[in-house]
MIGUTI-523965 format. One record per residue (C-alpha): residue number from 0; residue in one letter; z, y, x. Coordinates in nm, 4 decimals. Example, Ala and Ser with C-alpha at 12.3 -4.5 7.8 and 13.67 -1.06 7.14 Angstrom:
<atoms>
[atom 0 A [0.7800 -0.4500 1.2300]]
[atom 1 S [0.7140 -0.1060 1.3670]]
</atoms>
This chain:
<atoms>
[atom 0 X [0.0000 0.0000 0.0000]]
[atom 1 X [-0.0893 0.3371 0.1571]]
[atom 2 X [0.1081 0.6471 0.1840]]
[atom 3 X [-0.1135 0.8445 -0.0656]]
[atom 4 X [-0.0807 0.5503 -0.3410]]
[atom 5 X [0.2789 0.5420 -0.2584]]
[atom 6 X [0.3091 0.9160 -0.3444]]
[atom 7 X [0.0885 0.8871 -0.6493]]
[atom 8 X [0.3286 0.5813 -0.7747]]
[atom 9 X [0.6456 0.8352 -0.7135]]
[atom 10 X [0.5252 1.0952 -0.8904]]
[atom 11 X [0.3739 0.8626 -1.2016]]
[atom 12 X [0.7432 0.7233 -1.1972]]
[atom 13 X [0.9086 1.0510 -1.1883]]
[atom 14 X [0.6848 1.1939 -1.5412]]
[atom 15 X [0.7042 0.8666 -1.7312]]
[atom 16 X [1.0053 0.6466 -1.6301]]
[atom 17 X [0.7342 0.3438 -1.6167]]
[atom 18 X [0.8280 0.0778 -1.3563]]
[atom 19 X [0.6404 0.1034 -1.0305]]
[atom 20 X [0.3766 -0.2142 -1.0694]]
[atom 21 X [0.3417 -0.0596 -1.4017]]
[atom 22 X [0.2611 0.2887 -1.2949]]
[atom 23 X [0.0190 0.0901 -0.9601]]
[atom 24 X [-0.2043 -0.0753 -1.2301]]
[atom 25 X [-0.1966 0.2614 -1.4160]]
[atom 26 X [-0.3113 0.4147 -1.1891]]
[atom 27 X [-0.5992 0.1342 -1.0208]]
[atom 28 X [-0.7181 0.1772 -1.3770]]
[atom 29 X [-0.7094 0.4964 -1.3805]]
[atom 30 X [-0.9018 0.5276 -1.0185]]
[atom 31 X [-0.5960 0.7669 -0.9269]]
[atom 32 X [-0.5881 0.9947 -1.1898]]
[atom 33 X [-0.1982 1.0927 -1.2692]]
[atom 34 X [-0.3441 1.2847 -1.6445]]
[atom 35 X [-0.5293 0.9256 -1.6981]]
[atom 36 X [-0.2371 0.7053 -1.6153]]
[atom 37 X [-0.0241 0.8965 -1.7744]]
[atom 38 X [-0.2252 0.8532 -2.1288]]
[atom 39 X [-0.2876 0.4701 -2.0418]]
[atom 40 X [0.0873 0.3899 -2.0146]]
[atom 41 X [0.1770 0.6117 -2.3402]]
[atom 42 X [-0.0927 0.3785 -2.5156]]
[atom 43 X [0.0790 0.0704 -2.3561]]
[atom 44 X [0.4368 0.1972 -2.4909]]
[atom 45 X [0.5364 0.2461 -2.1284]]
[atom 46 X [0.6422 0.6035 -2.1367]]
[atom 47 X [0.8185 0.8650 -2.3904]]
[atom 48 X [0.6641 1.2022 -2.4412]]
[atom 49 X [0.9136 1.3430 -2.5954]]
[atom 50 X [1.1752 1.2936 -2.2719]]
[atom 51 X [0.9029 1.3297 -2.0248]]
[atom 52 X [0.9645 1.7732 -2.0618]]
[atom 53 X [1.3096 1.6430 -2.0043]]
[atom 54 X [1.2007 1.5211 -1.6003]]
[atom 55 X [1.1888 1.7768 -1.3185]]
[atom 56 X [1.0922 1.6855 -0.9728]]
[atom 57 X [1.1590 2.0019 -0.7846]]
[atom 58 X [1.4579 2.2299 -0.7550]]
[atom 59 X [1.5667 2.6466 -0.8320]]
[atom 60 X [1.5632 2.8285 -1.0942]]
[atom 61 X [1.4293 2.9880 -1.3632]]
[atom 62 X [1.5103 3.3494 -1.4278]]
[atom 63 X [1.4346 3.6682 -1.6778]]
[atom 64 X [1.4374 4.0041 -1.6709]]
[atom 65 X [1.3218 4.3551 -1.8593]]
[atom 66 X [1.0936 4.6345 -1.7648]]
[atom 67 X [1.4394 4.8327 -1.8235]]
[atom 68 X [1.3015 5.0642 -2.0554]]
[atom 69 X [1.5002 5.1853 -2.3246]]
[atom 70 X [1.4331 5.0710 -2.6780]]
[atom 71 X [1.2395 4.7891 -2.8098]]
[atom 72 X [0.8989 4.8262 -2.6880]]
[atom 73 X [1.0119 4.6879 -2.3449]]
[atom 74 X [0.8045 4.4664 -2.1666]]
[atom 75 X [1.0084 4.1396 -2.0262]]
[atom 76 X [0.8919 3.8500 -1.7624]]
[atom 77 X [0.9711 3.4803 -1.7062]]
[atom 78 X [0.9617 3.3436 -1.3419]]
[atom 79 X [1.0265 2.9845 -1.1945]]
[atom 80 X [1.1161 2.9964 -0.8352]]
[atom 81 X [1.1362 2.6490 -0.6351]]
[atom 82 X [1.3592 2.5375 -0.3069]]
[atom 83 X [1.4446 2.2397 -0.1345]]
[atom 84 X [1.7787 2.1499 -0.2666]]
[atom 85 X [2.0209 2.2442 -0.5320]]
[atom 86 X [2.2904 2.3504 -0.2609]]
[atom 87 X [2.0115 2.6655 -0.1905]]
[atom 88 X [1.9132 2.7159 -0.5806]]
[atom 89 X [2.2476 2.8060 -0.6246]]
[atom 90 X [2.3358 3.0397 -0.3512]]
[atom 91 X [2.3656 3.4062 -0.4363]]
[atom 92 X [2.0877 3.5273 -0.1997]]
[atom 93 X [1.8299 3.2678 -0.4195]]
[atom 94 X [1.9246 3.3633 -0.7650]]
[atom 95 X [1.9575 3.7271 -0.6452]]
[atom 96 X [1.5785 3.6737 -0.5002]]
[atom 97 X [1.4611 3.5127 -0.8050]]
[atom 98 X [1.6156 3.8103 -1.0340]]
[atom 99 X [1.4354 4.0306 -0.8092]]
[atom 100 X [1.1570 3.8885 -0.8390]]
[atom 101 X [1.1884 3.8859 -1.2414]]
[atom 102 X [1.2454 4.2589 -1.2829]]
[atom 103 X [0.9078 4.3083 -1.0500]]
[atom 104 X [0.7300 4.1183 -1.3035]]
[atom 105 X [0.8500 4.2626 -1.5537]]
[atom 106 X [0.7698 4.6016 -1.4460]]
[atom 107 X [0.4315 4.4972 -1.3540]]
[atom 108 X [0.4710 4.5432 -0.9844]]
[atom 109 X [0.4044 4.1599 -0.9341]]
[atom 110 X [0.1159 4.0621 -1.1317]]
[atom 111 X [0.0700 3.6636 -0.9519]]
[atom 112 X [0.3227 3.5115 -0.7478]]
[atom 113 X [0.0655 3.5521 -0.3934]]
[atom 114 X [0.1520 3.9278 -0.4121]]
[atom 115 X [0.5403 3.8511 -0.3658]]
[atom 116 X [0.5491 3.6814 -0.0635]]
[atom 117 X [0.6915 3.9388 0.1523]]
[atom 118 X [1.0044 3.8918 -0.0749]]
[atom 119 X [1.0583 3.5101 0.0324]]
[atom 120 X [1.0206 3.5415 0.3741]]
[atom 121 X [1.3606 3.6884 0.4760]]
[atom 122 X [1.5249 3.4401 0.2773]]
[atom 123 X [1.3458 3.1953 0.3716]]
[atom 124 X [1.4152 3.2636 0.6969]]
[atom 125 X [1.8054 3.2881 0.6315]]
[atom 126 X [1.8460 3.0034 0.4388]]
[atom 127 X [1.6084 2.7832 0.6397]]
[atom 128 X [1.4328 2.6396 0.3094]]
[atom 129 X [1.0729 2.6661 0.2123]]
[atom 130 X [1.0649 2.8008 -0.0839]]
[atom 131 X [0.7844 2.8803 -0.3490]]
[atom 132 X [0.7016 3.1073 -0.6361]]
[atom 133 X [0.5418 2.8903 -0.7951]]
[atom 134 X [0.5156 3.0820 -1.1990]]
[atom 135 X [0.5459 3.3805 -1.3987]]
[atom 136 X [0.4601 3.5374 -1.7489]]
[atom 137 X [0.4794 3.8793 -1.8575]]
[atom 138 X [0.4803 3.9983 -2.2265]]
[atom 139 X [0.4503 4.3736 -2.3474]]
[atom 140 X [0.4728 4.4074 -2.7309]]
[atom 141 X [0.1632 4.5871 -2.8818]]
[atom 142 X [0.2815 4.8643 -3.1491]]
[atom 143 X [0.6632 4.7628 -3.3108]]
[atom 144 X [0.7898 4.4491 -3.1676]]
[atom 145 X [1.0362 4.3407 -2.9873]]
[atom 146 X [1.0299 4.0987 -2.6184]]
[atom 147 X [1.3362 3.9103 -2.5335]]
[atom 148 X [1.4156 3.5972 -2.3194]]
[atom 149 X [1.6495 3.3439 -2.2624]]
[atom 150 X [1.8175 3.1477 -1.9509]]
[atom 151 X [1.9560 2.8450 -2.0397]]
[atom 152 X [2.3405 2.7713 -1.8813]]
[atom 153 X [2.2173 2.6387 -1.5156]]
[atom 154 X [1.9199 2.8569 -1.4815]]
[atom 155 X [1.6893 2.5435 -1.4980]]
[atom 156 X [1.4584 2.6122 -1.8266]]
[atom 157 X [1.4319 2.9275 -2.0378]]
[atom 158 X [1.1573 3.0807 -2.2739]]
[atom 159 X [1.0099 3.4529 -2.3457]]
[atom 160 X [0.9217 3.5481 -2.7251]]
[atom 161 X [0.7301 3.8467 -2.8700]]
[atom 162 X [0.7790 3.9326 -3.2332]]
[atom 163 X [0.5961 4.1975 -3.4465]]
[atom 164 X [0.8073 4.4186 -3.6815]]
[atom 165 X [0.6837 4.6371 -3.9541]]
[atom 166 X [0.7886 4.9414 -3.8070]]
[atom 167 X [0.9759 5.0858 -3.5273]]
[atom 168 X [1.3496 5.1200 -3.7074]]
[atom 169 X [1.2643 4.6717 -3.7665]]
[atom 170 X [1.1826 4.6600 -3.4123]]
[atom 171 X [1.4927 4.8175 -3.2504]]
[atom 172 X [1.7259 4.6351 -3.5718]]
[atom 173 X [2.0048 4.4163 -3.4861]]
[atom 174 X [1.8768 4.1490 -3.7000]]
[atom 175 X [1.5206 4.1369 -3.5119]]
[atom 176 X [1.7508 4.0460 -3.1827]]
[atom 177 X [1.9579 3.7979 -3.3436]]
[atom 178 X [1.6255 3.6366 -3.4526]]
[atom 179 X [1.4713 3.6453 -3.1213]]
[atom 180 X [1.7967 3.5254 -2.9813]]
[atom 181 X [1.7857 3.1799 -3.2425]]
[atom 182 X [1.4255 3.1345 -3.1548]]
[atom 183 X [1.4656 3.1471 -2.8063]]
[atom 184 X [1.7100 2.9038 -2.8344]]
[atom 185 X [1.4932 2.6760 -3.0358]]
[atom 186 X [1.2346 2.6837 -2.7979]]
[atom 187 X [1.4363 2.5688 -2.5602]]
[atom 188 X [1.6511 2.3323 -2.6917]]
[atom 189 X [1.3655 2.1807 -2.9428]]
[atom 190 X [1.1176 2.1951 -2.6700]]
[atom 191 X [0.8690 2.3842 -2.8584]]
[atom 192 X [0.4846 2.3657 -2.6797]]
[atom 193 X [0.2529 2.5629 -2.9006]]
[atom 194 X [0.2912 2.8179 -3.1819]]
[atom 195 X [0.1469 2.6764 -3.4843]]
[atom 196 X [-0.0935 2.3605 -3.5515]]
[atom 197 X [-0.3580 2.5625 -3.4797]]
[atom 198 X [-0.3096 2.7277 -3.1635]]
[atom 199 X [-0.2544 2.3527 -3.0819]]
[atom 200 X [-0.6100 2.2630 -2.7991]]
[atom 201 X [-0.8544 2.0455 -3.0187]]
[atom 202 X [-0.8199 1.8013 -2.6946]]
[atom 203 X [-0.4651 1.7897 -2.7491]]
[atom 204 X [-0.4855 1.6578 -3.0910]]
[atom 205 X [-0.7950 1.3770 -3.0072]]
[atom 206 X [-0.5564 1.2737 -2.7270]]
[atom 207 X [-0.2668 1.1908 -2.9681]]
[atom 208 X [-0.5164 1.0645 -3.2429]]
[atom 209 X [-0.6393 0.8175 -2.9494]]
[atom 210 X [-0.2723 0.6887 -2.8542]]
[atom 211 X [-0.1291 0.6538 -3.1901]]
[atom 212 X [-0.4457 0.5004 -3.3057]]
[atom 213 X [-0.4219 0.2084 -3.0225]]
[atom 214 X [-0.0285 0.1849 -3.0874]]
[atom 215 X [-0.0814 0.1356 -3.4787]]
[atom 216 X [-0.3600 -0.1236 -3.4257]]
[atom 217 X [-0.1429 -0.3354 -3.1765]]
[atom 218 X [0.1187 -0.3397 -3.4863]]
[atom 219 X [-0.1005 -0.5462 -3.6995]]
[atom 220 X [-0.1914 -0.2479 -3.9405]]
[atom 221 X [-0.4830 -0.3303 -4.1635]]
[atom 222 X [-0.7858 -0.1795 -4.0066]]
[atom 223 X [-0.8385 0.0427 -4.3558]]
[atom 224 X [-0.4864 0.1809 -4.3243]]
[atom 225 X [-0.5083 0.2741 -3.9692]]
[atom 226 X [-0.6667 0.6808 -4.0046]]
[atom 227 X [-0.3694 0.7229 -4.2759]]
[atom 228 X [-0.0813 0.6075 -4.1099]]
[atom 229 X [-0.2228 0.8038 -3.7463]]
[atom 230 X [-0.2317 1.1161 -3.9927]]
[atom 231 X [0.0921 1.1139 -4.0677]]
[atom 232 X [0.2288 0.9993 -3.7198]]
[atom 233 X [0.0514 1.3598 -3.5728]]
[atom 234 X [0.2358 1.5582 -3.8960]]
[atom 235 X [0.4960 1.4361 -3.8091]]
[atom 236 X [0.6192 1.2936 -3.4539]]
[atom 237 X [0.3633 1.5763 -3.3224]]
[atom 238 X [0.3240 1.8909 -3.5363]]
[atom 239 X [0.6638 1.9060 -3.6621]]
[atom 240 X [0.8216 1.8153 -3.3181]]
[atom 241 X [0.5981 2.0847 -3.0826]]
[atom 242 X [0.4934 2.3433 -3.3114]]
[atom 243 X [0.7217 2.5823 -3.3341]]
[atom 244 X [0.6884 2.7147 -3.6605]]
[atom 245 X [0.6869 2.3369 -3.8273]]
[atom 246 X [1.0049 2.2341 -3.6501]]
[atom 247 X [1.2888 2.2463 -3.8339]]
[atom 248 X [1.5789 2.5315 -3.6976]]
[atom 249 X [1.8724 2.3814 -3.4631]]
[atom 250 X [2.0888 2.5268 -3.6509]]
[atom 251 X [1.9891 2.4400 -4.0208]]
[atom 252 X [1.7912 2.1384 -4.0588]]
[atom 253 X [1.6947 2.1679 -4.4208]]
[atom 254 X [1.5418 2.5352 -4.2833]]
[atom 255 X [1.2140 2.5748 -4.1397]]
[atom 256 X [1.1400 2.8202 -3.8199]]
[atom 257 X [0.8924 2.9365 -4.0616]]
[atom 258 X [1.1255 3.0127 -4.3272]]
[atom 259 X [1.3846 3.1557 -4.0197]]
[atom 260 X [1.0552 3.4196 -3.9824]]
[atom 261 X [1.0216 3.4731 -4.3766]]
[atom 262 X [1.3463 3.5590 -4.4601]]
[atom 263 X [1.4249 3.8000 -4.1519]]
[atom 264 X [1.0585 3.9785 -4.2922]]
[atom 265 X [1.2426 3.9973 -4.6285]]
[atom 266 X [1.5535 4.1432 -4.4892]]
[atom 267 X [1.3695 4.4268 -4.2642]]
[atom 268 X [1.1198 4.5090 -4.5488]]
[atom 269 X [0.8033 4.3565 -4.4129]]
[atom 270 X [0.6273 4.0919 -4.2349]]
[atom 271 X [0.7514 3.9779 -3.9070]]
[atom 272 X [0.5637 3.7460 -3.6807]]
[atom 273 X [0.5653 3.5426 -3.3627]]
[atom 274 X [0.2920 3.6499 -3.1407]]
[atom 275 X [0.3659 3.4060 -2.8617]]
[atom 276 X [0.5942 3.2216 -2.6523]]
[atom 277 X [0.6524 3.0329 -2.3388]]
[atom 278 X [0.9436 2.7774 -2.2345]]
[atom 279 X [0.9618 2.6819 -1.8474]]
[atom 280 X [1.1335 2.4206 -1.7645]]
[atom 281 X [1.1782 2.3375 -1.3329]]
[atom 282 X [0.9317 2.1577 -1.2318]]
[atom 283 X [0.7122 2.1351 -1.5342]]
</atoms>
């Protein structure tokens, strides 16, 4: 077994939990495609999506930070920052450096993580890691809206949310933060990957139409029943569990997110929406 294949095997492993002459056939199959073995042991039943967001392989942080500005039109960024071990990812000069780092994107001084690297280098050279900035996102509401983000306890996985308000007075409202505070916390702890069902990639869905299809066949489903029983796997073990809007709140099952959205609108006198999100996770 070579080096490379060894590598390949570890990192198969480390995204799927499949055992390692498992993730080797995978991958011969696969002619050493991680995306392709990946989808070959899902259709085998050898690996969970839903605790695969769950696996990180690298360690630091992942931090948030405002533009600063005063009032809700404030732009906010999202930043993953990688070391060695988690002795460094928790030292003050690293999550110092990665808040730095945040409130630069944020402000839009640091536009891709190449332009920072002057940053790293004098930690880097004090702390005697390599380190890499590997991600960021920056959001800057469009008329009345409101950015805000979230750092989960452990700085290891976070999200940043823009909402639209009706007007400016909705926008700066206490109950427009405690909405993007629950949301943020739903897309976090619910692991929330798209928006709505159809902001969901049209390869996406043929992917999971593909594995269930294979999975309910190898269960002895009549052939007839097969495109029924696949339609209601993707409602619900795929809409309903990564589309924000269809899953159902952390904090009140028999709620919606979409009715969470609805009923804030209500309260400020007019529609409110979710223009976008995005959860990091380490290592993702």
């Amino acid at each position: 077994m070579t080096m490379e294949l060894k590598e390949l095997i570890a990192e198969l492993r480390s995204k799927t939990g499949a055992g390692m002459m498992d993730c080797k056939r995978a991958l011969d199959e696969s002619k050493g495609s991680i995306e392709e073995a990946v989808t070959l042991l899902r259709k085998k039943g050898l690996a969970d999506m839903a605790k695969r967001a769950a696996r990180v392989t690298k360690e630091g942080v992942v931090a948030f930070a405002s533009d600063g500005k005063a009032g809700a039109g404030s732009a906010g960024a999202i930043i993953e920052l990688n070391c060695e071990t988690d002795f460094v990812a928790k030292t003050s000069e690293f999550t110092d450096l990665a808040q730095a780092l945040a409130k630069k994107a944020a402000s839009g001084e640091i536009r891709e993580p190449s332009q920072a690297q002057g940053m790293l280098e004098p930690v880097v050279a004090k702390l005697k890691e390599n380190m890499a900035f590997r991600r960021l996102e920056r959001f800057e509401p469009a008329g009345a809206g409101l950015v805000a983000g979230y750092i989960h306890h452990g700085a290891k996985k976070g999200a940043l949310l823009e909402l639209s308000a009706p007007n400016e007075a909705a926008a700066s409202s206490e109950a427009l933060a405690e909405l993007a505070k629950e949301l943020n916390l739903q897309i976090v702890g619910a692991s929330a990957k798209y928006l709505k069902r159809d902001s969901v990639p049209p390869a996406d869905i043929q992917r999971e139409r593909d594995i269930y299809t294979e999975v309910v066949r190898k269960e002895g489903k009549p052939e007839a029943q097969v495109p029924k029983i696949v339609d209601g796997k993707i409602n619900k073990l795929f809409y309903q569990a990564f589309c924000l809007l269809e899953q159902m709140s952390v904090r009140d099952p028999k709620a919606s997110v979409a009715d969470l959205v609805k009923a804030a609108g209500a309260k400020l006198g007019g529609e409110v929406v979710v223009r976008r999100f995005v959860r990091y996770q380490l290592g993702e």
